[in-house]
C-alpha positions in Angstrom: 0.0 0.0 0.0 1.4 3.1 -0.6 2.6 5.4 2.2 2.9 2.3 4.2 6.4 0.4 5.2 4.4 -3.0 6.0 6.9 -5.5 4.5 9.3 -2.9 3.0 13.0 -3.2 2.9 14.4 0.0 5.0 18.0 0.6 4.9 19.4 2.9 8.0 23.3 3.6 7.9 24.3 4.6 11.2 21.3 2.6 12.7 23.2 1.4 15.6 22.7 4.2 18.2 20.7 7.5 18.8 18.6 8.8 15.9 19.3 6.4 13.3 18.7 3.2 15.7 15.4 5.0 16.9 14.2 5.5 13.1 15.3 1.5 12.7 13.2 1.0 16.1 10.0 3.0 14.5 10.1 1.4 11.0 10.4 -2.1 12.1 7.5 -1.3 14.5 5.7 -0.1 11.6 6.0 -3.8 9.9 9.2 -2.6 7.8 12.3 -5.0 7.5 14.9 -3.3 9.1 18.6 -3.9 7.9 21.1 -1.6 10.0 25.1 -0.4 8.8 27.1 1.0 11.3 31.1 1.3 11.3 31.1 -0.8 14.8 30.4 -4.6 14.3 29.7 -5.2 17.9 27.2 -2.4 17.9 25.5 -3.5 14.7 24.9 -7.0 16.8 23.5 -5.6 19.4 21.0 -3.4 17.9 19.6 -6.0 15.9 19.5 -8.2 18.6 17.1 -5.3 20.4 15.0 -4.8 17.4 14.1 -8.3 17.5 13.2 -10.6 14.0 12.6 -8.4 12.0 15.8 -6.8 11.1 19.5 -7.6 9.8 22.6 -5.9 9.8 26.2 -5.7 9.2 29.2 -3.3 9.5 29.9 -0.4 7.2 32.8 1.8 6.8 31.5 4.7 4.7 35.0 6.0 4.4 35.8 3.4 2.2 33.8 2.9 -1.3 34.7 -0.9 -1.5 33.0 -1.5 2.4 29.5 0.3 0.6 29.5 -1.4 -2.7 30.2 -4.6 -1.0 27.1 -3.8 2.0 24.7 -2.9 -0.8 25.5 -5.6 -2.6 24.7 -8.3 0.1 21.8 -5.9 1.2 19.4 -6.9 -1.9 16.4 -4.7 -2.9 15.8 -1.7 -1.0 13.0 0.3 -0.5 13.7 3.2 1.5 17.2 4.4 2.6 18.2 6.8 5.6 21.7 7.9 6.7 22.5 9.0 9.8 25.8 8.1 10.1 27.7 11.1 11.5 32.0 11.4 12.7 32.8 15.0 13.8 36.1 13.7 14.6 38.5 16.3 16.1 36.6 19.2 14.8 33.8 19.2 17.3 35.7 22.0 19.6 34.8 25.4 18.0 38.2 25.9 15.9 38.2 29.6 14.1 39.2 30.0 10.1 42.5 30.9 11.3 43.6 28.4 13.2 42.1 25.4 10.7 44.4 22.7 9.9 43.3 22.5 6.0 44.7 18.8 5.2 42.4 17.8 8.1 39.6 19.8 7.6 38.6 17.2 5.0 37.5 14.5 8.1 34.8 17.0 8.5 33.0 15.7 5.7 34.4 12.3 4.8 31.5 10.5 6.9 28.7 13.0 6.6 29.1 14.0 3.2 31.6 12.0 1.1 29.9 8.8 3.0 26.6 9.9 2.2 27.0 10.3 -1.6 29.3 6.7 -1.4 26.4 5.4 0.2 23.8 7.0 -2.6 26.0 5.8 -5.6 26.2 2.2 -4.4 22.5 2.2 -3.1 20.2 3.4 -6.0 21.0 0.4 -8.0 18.7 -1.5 -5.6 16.6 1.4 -4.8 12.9 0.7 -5.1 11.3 3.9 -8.2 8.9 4.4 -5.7 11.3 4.6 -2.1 13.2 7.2 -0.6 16.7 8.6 0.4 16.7 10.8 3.8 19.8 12.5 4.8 21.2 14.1 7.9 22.0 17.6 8.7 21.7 19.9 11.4 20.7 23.3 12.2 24.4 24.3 12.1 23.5 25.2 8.7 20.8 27.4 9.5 22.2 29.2 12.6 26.1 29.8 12.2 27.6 29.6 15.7 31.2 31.5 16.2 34.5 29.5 15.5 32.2 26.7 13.7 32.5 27.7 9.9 33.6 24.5 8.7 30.3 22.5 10.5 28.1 25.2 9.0 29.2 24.5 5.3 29.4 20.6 5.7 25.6 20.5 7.2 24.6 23.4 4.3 26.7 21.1 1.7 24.1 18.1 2.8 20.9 20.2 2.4 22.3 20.8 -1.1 23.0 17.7 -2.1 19.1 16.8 -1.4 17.8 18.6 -3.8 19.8 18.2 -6.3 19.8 14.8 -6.0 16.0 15.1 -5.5 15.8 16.4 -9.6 18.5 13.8 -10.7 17.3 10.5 -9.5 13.5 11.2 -9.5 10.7 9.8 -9.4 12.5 8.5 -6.4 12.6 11.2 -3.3 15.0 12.5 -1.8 14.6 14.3 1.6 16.7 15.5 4.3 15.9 15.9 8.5 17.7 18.6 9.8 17.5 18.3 14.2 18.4 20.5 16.4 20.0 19.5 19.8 19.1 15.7 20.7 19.7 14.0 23.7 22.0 10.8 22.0 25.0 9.0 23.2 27.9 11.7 22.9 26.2 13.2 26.3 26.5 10.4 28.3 30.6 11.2 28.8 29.4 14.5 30.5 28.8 14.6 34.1 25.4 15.3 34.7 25.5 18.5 36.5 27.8 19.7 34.2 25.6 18.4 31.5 21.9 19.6 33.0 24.1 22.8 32.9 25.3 22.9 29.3 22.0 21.7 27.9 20.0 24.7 29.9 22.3 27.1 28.5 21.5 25.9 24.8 17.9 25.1 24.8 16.9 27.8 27.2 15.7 30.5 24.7 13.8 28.2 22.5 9.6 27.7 22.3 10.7 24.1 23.4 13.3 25.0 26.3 14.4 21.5 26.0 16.5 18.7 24.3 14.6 16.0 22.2 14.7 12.2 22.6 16.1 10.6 19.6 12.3 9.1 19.0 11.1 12.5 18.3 13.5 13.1 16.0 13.0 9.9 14.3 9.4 10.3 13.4 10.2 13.0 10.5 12.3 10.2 8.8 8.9 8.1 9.0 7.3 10.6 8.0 9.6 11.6 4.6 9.6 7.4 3.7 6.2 7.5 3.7 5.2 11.4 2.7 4.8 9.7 -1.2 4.2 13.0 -2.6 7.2 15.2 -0.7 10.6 15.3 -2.4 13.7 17.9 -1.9 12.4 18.7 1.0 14.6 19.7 4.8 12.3 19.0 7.9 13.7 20.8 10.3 13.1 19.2 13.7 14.6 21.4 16.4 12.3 23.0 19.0 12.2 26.5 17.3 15.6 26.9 17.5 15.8 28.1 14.7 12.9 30.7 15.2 14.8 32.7 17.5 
């Protein structure tokens, strides 16, 4: 039936913690078969162990073309596709223009862009006309924050991509989410005063003075699978942030 994942195929690269294992959590719910790619092998186990018979998975390093070619190639048909796989690498601290190292600056986008389009390239062969490709940005590319210039143009890069990628492989559609601050796994390093603190100070001035759980977040991905008549499209999911 159209609109519905019941007995699709949904592929989710970086499915094996926060958002993207919350979208794999709310498709296979939703009667999809859920196959999951994530760079760590031991995680990939794990989460499919947690999402129960109805999904697969296997590691993925998106950093290198032959690792893609050869997971799409044992994934089979698929009819929806979502990539959340994300490596800020050493470039998460604020770094000015100044002081960037420009031979590393690269890392930047080799997961969340370079990956992405690897993971296109080697995916659309066995992409259903009538599926879907969702990417991942953030609101980095919408709000510029000081010292962050690089982050800014690799999230804006993404949105790009969509829609141009939304006119060159059509009829099938091509979406991105774009969230704003989510409560995932890189914050449980921080202690939690320290944390409570830091997430006050960000989310404070927004209509929704608060973090999201990576469920929330996940619904616009099931929405943008199944939305059969949205394409090019950026659904920004962050509070208001962005209003203010």
């Amino acid at each position: 039936m159209p609109g519905s994942l019941e007995s699709r195929r949904v592929v989710v690269i970086g499915g094996s913690a926060g958002i993207g294992l919350a979208v794999a959590r709310l498709a296979a719910a939703a009667g999809a078969h859920v196959c999951i790619g994530s760079s760590d092998s031991g995680r990939v186990a794990r989460a499919v162990s947690a999402l129960g018979g109805k999904a697969s998975g296997r590691a993925i390093d998106v950093r290198d073309e032959a690792s893609v070619a050869a997971f799409f190639a044992a994934a089979g048909p698929v009819d929806h596709l979502v990539y959340t796989a994300g490596d800020w690498g050493s470039f998460r601290a604020p770094r000015p223009v100044a002081e960037l190292d420009l031979e590393a600056a690269g890392a930047v986008f080799a997961v969340r862009f370079w990956g992405a389009l690897a993971t296109i390239k080697h995916a659309a062969p066995h992409l259903a006309e009538d599926g879907s490709i969702t990417l991942t940005d953030g609101v980095v590319a919408h709000r510029p924050r000081k010292a962050a210039p690089l982050s800014t143009a690799m999230a804006g890069a993404v949105e790009h991509l969509t829609r141009a990628l939304a006119v060159d492989l059509a009829p099938l559609r091509v979406n991105a989410v774009c969230p704003g601050l989510v409560l995932t796994g890189v914050w449980d390093d921080i202690p939690e005063a320290e944390r409570d603190e830091r997430l006050r100070r960000m989310t404070g001035h927004q209509p929704l003075p608060r973090a999201a759980m990576p469920d929330e977040v996940a619904r616009a991905y099931l929405y943008l699978m199944t939305g059969t008549y949205t394409t090019g499209q950026v659904l920004v999911v962050d509070g208001g942030r962005t209003l203010v």
